[in-house]
C-alpha positions in Angstrom: 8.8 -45.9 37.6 12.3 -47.1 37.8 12.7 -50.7 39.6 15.5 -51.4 42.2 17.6 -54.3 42.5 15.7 -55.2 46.1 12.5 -54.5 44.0 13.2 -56.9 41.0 14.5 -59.7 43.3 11.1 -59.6 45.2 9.2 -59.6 42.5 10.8 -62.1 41.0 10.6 -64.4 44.1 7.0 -63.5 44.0 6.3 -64.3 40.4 8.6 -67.8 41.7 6.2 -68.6 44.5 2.8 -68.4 42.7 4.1 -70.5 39.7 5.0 -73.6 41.9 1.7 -74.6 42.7 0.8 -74.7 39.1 3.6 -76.9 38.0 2.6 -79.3 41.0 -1.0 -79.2 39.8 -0.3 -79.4 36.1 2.1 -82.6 37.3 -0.7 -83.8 39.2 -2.8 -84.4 36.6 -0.3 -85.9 34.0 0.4 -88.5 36.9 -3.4 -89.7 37.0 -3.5 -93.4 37.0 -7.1 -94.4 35.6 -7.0 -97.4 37.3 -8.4 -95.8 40.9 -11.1 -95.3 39.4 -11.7 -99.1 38.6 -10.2 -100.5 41.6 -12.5 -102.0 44.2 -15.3 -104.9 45.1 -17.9 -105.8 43.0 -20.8 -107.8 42.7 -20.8 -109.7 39.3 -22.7 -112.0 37.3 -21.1 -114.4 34.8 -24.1 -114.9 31.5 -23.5 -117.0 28.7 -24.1 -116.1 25.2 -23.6 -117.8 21.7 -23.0 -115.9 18.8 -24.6 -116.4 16.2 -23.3 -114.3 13.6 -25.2 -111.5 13.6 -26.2 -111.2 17.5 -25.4 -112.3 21.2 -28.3 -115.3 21.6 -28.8 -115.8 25.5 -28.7 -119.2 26.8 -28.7 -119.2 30.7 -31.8 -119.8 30.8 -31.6 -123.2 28.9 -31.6 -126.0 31.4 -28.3 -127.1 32.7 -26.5 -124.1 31.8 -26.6 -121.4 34.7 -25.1 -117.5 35.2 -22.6 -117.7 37.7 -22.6 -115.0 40.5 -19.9 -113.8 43.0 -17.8 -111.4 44.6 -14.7 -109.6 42.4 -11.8 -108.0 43.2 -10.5 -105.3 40.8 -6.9 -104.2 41.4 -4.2 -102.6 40.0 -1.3 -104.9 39.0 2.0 -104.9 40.5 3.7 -106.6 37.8 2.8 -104.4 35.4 2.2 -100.9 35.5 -0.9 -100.3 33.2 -2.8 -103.3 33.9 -6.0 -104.3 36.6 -6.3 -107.9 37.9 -10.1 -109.3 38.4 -10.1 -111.4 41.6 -12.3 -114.0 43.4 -11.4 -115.7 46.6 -7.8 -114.4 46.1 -7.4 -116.4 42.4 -6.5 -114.2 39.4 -9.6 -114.4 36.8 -8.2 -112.1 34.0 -5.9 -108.9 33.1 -7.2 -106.2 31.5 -5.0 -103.6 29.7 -4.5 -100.6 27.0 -6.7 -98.6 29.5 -8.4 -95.4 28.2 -10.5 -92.7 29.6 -13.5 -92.1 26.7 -16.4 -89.3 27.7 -18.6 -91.3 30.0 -16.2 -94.6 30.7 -12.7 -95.8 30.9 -12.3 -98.9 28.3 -9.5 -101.7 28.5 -9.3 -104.7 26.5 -8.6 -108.5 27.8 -5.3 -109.8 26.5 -5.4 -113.7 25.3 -4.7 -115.7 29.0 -4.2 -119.2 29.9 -5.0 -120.7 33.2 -5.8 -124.1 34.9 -8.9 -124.8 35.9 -7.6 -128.5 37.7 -6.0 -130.7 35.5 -7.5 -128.6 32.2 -6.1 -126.0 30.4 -8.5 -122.4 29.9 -7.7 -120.3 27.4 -9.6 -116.5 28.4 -9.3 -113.9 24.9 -11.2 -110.9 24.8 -13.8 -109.9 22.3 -15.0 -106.8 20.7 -18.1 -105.3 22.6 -17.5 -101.9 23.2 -17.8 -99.4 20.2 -16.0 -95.9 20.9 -15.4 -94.0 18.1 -13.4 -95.7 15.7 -12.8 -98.4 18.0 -13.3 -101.5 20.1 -12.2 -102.8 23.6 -13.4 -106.0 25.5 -14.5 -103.7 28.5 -15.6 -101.0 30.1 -16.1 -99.2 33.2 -19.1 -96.8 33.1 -19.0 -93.8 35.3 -22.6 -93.6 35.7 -23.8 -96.8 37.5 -20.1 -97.5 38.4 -20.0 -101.1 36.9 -17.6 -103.2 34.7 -19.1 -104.8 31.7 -16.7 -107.2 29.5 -17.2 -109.6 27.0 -14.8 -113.1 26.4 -14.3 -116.2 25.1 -12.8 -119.0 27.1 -11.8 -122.3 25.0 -11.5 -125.5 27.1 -8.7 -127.8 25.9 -7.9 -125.8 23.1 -11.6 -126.5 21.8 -13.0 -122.7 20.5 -17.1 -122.9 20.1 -19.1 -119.5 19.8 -19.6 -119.2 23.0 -19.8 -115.5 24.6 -19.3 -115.0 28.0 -20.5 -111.6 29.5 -18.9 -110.4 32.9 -21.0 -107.9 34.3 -20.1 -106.1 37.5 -21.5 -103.4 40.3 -19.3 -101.6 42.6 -20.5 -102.5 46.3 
């Protein structure tokens, strides 16, 4: 069957029109921040830990130390592209970054952050809690129950101690 020129320029237009769609989609997908899947309100509870050297020893029950509870806000920053911003009442707690996406959770880890907490200086670095593969991140979001867990230090006055602190969070 011999093609004419009218035939080869519809067909070409043709082959044109139903490739578009699946440079848009395969676009689309490249362009997926990971952060909307993180972003939103969440119940949390603050427990406190100290490590011992071999395991996380909890200590909220002990009297005159308590779990703090709240309401978060996770967001994605402005400032910087690949980074979320944990929120209470409208005051920055902590950053995460390095987001990933692993099987069952996206993991981020909790960059080394100073803040004042009135007249005295807080120093926020993240620790190793999450195993994935041959790897570990501060925090993760799980997919499943749609929570946040993370795990920190914070040293008060340049003070360390082995104190853990574990944020745990639900998605309202």
């Amino acid at each position: 069957m011999k093609t004419t020129r009218k035939q080869s320029g519809k067909l070409l237009l043709l082959l044109t029109i139903i490739s578009i769609p699946l440079l848009f989609s395969s676009c689309e997908e490249d362009s997926y921040d990971l952060r909307n899947e993180i972003i939103g309100s969440y119940d949390f509870e603050l427990k406190a830990y100290i490590d011992d050297g071999q395991e996380l020893v909890y200590i909220g029950d002990e009297e005159g130390l308590y779990d703090v509870t709240g309401t978060a806000q996770v967001r994605k920053s402005f400032e910087y592209g690949d980074m979320i911003e944990f929120y209470q009442d409208g005051d920055l707690l902590f950053q995460g970054e390095n987001i990933r996406e692993t099987d069952n959770s996206i993991v981020f880890d909790i960059p080394t952050q100073e803040f004042w907490l009135g007249a005295i200086p807080v120093t926020v670095r993240g620790i190793n809690y999450w195993d994935v593969g041959n790897s570990s991140y501060h925090g993760a979001y799980l997919y499943q129950d749609e929570s946040v867990e993370i795990a920190f230090a914070a040293e008060v006055m340049d003070v360390s101690s082995d104190l853990v602190l574990l944020f745990i969070a639900y998605k309202r």
